[in-house]
Phi, psi and omega in degrees: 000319181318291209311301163322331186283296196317298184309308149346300164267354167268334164277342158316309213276358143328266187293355150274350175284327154335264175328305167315328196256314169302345161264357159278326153319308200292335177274313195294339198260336164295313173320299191295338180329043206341140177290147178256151158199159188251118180232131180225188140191160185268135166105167160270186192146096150354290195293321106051272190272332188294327180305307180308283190333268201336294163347287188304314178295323182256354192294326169276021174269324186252357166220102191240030159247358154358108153252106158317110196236096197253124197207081205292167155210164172313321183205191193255333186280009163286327192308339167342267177328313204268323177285313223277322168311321201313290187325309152327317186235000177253171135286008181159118164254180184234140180258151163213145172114140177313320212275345165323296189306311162316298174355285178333302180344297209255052199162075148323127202264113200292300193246158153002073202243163194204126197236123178225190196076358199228146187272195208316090168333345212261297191289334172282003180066017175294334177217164147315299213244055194318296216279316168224072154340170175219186191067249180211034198239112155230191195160212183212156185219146154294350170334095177245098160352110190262026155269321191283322185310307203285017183263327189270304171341304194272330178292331164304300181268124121341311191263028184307137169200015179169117169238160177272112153278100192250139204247153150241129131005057189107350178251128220298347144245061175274293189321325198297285183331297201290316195294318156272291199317278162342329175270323176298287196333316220265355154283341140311293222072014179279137179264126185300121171221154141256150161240152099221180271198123180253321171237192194267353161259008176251030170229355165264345183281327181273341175299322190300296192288348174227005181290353146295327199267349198211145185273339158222162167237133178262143138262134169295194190267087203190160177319336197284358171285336162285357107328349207289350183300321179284341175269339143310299177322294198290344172271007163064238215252026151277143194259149193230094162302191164184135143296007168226133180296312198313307165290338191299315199289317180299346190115326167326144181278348198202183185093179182243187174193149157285132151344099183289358202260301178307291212268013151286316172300337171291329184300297153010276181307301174305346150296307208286323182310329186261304207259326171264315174289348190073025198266172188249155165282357157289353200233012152241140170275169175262143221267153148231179187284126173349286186264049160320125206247094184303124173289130173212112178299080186270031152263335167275334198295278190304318152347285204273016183046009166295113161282125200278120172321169200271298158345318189258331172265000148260005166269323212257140161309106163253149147229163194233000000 
């Protein structure tokens, strides 16, 4: 009977050493899982892809079994079908572009989401809060203080006293665009005017038509930036800003921009916090880049005989 007892316990203490070592295999192969994630946005966009890139180098620099799933669409009324698998099958995607983001607004997001590319989340009502976002939404943004913009603008014109605003049709940040501009001017004292433009020849009739009239003209931050060599063209000797760089490079006299580099690696940095480190998406903010950098045309600067303070021209990134 001993000698049975004795056997008894030793094949128990067998089958839990069993059991211990298949739940320790099961935990390591749950450990080992690569994080999944889903990355999309709708439409084409440059800015987009330089983010992504930038994105991709360091999140497999700081994870590097990462799996990565980048699955563009035409448009926003495609994304359904393609978030909802996300949801299904990742721990968390990235949305990237303003109209992504908004997207969200009316479709709340099940896991974890990280939105870049997109201009003030805050003023687009995609979130309350940049510093403790709320919901299951953080990121990152391009979003550059249009006080600040208007700091270099007036230092440049000295005599600034009335911009052109030029707007598209339908794109999700023209309210944003119209809505800051308008509070700087009327705290400026600059007088305010807009068009908007559905196409590029109706954004060169209105550069036509008010360009006498106003000491500068902006492009928002919107598609009319790919026109901008002609709206140049068509403002003559009005100096033509832009709330996108894309026009600067095009002839534009000015603007800034964020890092398309700082904010994939901030995006990054902002994944591992929520999905490796475990932090809540209240307690990361959405990032903007530190340091932006004004862009300057010093070949439109001399076109237009302005001389550019010393100060802005050892800060900024020219271009000719």
């Amino acid at each position: 009977m001993e000698e049975q007892g004795d056997m008894c316990m030793r094949v128990m203490k067998s089958v839990a050493m069993v059991i211990i070592v298949v739940l320790a295999v099961s935990n390591t192969v749950a450990l080992a899982a690569p994080l999944k994630l889903g990355i999309t946005w709708p439409g084409e966009s440059n800015q987009a892809i330089k983010i992504e890139e930038a994105f991709r180098a360091k999140i497999m620099e700081l994870v590097p079994d990462v799996d990565l799933e980048l699955q563009t669409v035409p448009d926003v009324e495609a994304m359904s079908e393609l978030i909802a698998r996300f949801e299904r099958e990742k721990d968390g995607m990235i949305v990237m572009r303003s109209n992504g983001s908004q997207w969200l607004i009316a479709h709340p997001p099940v896991i974890p989401t990280f939105i870049a590319g997109v201009n003030h989340p805050g003023l687009l009502g995609v979130v309350k809060n940049l510093e403790a976002p709320e919901g299951n939404i953080t990121g990152v943004t391009y979003y550059v203080p249009v006080e600040k913009q208007f700091d270099i603008f007036q230092a440049i014109l000295p005599n600034l006293d009335s911009v052109l605003l030029l707007l598209q049709e339908g794109h999700a940040s023209t309210p944003l665009d119209r809505t800051a501009t308008q509070t700087v001017c009327k705290q400026l004292g600059i007088t305010y005017y807009e068009q908007v433009c559905a196409t590029e020849a109706e954004s060169i009739a209105a550069v036509e038509a008010y360009r006498d009239k106003v000491s500068a003209v902006i492009i928002g931050a919107n598609l009319l930036n790919d026109y901008a060599a002609n709206i140049v063209k068509a403002a003559g000797h009005t100096p033509v800003f832009s709330f996108l760089v894309i026009a600067v490079n095009a002839g534009a006299l000015g603007g800034f921009v964020a890092d398309e580099t700082i904010m994939g690696h901030l995006l990054a940095e902002s994944v591992v916090e929520v999905l490796v480190n475990g932090k809540i998406i209240n307690e990361v903010p959405i990032k903007m880049d530190p340091d932006p950098k004004f862009v300057l045309n010093v070949s439109t600067a001399e076109k237009l005989g302005i001389n550019i303070p010393y100060n802005i021209l050892q800060a900024a990134t020219i271009v000719e």
